[in-house]
C-alpha positions, 0 to 999 in steps of 0.5 A: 500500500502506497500513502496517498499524498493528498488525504495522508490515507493509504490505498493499494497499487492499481493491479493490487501488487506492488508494482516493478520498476519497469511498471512504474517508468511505463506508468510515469510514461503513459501519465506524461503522454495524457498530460501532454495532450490535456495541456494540448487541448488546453492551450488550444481552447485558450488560444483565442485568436486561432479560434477567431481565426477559424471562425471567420474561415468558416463564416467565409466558406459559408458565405461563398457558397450562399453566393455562389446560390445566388450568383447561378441562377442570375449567370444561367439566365444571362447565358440563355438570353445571350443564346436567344439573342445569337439565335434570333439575330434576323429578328433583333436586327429587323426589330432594330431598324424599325425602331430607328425607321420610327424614331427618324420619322418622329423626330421629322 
């Protein structure tokens, strides 16, 4: 039994017997790892400005996609009427000289 050094009470090793040499470097080794990831995890939560950095990158990917949403049906649109324009060029350019015919005739 080992004298806790806390309480000043005493309690048996973890597995009951009394643990080798050996055990106690392996113990001491996996208690550093577990301690050097919970300082990791610490000083991550209190590294303010990598979290706010992280953040507005998120916020900037959101709003990328909302206007990429929002961009699309407007370009999709564009190419179609740019494509009825090409389609009906006889038309646009009969269209036009009427109204440059009815404008000249207004203005006389």
């Amino acid at each position: 039994m080992t004298q806790s050094p806390h309480d000043g009470t005493s309690r048996p090793h973890e597995g009951g017997d009394a643990a080798s040499p050996e055990e106690l470097r392996e113990r001491i080794e996996q208690t550093r790892a577990e301690l050097g990831e919970t300082v990791q995890a610490l000083a991550a939560r209190a590294d303010v400005k990598a979290r706010a950095q992280e953040k507005a990158a998120e916020v900037k990917e959101q709003a990328g996609e909302l206007t990429t949403r929002a961009v699309d049906p407007v370009l999709r649109g564009t190419a179609r009427s740019a494509e009825l324009l090409r389609d009906n060029r006889e038309l646009l350019v009969a269209l036009s000289c009427v109204a440059a015919a009815v404008w000249v005739a207004r203005r006389r």
